[in-house]
N, C-alpha and C positions, 0 to 999 in steps of 0.2 A: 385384443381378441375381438372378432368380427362378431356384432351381434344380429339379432335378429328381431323382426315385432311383428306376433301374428296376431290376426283376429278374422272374424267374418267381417259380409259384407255389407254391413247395419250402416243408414247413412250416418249414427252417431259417431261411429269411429272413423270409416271412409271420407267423412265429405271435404270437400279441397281446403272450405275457409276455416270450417268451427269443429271439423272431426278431431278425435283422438290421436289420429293419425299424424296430422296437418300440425297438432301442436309440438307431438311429439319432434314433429321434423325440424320445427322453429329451434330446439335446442341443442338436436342430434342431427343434423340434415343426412348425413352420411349413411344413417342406419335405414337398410333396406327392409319393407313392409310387403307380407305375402299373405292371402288367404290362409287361413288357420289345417291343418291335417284333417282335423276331427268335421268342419264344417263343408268342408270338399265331400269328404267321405257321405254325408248327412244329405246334399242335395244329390247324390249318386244315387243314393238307395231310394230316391222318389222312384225313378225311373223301373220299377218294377211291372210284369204281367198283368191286365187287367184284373183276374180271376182273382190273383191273390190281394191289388188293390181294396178289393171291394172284400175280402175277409179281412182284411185291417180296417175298413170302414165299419163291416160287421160288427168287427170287436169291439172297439172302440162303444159304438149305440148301445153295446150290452152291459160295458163297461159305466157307459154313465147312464144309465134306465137306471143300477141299482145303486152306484157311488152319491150321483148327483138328488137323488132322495131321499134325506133322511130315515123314513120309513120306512125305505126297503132296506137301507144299510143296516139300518138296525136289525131286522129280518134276518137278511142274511146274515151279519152275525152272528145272532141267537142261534141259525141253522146251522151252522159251521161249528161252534160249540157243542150242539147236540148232536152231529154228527163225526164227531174228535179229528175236523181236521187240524191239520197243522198252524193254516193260516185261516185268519178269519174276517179280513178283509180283501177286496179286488185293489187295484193299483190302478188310480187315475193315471189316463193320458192326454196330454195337450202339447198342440205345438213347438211352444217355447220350449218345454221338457224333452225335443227329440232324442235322446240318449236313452229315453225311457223307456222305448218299444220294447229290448228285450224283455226287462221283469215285467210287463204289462200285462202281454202274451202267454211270456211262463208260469203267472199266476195265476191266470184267465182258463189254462190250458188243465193246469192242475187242479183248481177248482169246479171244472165244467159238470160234474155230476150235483155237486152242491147248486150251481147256478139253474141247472133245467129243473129241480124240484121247486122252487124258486120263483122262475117264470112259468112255472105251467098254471102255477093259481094265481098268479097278479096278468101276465101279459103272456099270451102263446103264440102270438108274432115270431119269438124266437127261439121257438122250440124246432124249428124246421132246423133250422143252424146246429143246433145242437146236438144233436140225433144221427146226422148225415155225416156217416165218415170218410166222404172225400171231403167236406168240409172241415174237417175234426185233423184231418190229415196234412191238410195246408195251415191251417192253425200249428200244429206241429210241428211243421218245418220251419214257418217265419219266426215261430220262439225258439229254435235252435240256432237257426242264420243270424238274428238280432241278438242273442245270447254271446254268441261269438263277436262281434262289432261291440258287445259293453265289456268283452274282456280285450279286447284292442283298444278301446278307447281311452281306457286309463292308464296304458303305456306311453300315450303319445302327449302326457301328464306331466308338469312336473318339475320346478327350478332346474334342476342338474340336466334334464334332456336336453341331447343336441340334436340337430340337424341330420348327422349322419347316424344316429342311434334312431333315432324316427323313421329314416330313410329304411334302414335294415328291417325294422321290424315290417312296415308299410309291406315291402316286397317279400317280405316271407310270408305273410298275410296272403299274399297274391297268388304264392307259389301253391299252397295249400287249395285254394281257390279251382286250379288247374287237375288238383288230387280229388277233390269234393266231386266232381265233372264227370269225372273218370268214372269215381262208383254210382254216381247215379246210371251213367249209361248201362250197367252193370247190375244195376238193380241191389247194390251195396247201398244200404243205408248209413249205416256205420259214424259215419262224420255227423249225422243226425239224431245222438241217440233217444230222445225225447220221442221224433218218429218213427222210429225204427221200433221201441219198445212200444208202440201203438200200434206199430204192422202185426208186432211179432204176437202182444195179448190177442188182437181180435182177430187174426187169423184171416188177415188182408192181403190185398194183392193189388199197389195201387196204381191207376191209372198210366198207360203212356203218355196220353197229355199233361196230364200234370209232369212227370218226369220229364218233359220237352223243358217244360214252365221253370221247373226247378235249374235247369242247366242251363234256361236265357238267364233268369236271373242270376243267378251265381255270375 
């Protein structure tokens, strides 16, 4: 049976002399070595719209103003308590973590009423953010798209996966990609429904440009 050895492009594993790589070869030479699915997939999605760049940059600042303080974690907290949400914390993100934009976003996005009462008495730097729902709306959609890439990613998972099982799922991934396109040109939100149920409460009508945005990126 042919195998296979992935990984990213870390020089620990890659490098000619002392990589993982390099050792493993010393006792398999034969076993061919490719870029990992998941981390191909991972420097793909840098490549996004400026606009929505800088809403994940946004998130993120918001995300650690209240995570990376003690004092306001605890705040928020307490506020999310008294107020019976569900969750009562935000979700760090950090690079190493890239797999973790979806729940980041989607807890970020669910908690947002909790977060602006919040920041309106400690810091109202980013209450502009908050408030603005073509802001609120791109938020929305990147926790949709990245919710979908954390339920892809765990397929491409796994002692038993092959090659050709990755392969299928990858391109069905893709094909779907081609349907997502379709209805935004159409103004179907549908394949988005986190967005969609935020067009559909506030009685919105979102932007062309953004919908250009959403169809480069996809």
């Amino acid at each position: 049976m042919c195998r296979f050895f992935f990984s990213d492009g870390a020089r620990a594993l890659t490098g000619r002399q002392s990589g993982v790589v390099a050792k493993v070869k010393d006792v398999a030479p034969d076993v061919p070595w490719t870029h990992c699915f998941i981390q191909r997939e991972a420097l793909a999605t840098k490549g996004i719209p400026s606009k929505f760049k800088t809403v994940l940059e946004d998130s993120v600042k918001i995300t650690h103003f209240i995570k990376s303080r003690p004092l306001n974690s605890r705040l928020f907290s307490l506020l999310c308590d008294d107020m019976g949400s569900e969750h009562k914390q935000l979700l760090l993100h950090t690079q190493v973590r890239w797999l973790s934009w979806g729940k980041v976003l989607a807890r970020l996005f669910e908690l947002r009423q909790e977060v602006v009462l919040l920041v309106k008495e400690i810091n109202e730097d980013y209450i502009s953010f908050l408030v603005d729902d073509m802001w609120l709306s791109t938020l929305a959609y990147l926790s949709d798209v990245f919710s979908k890439l954390n339920e892809l990613n765990p397929s491409l998972q796994g002692n038993f996966l092959t090659v050709l099982s990755a392969y299928d799922k990858i391109k069905g991934f893709e094909r779907n990609l081609g349907l997502w396109v379709s209805c935004v040109k159409q103004r179907n939100f549908s394949p988005f429904p986190t967005l969609e149920s935020f067009l559909v409460e506030n009685d919105l009508i979102i932007e062309k440009e953004i919908c250009d945005d959403i169809c480069t990126h996809v």
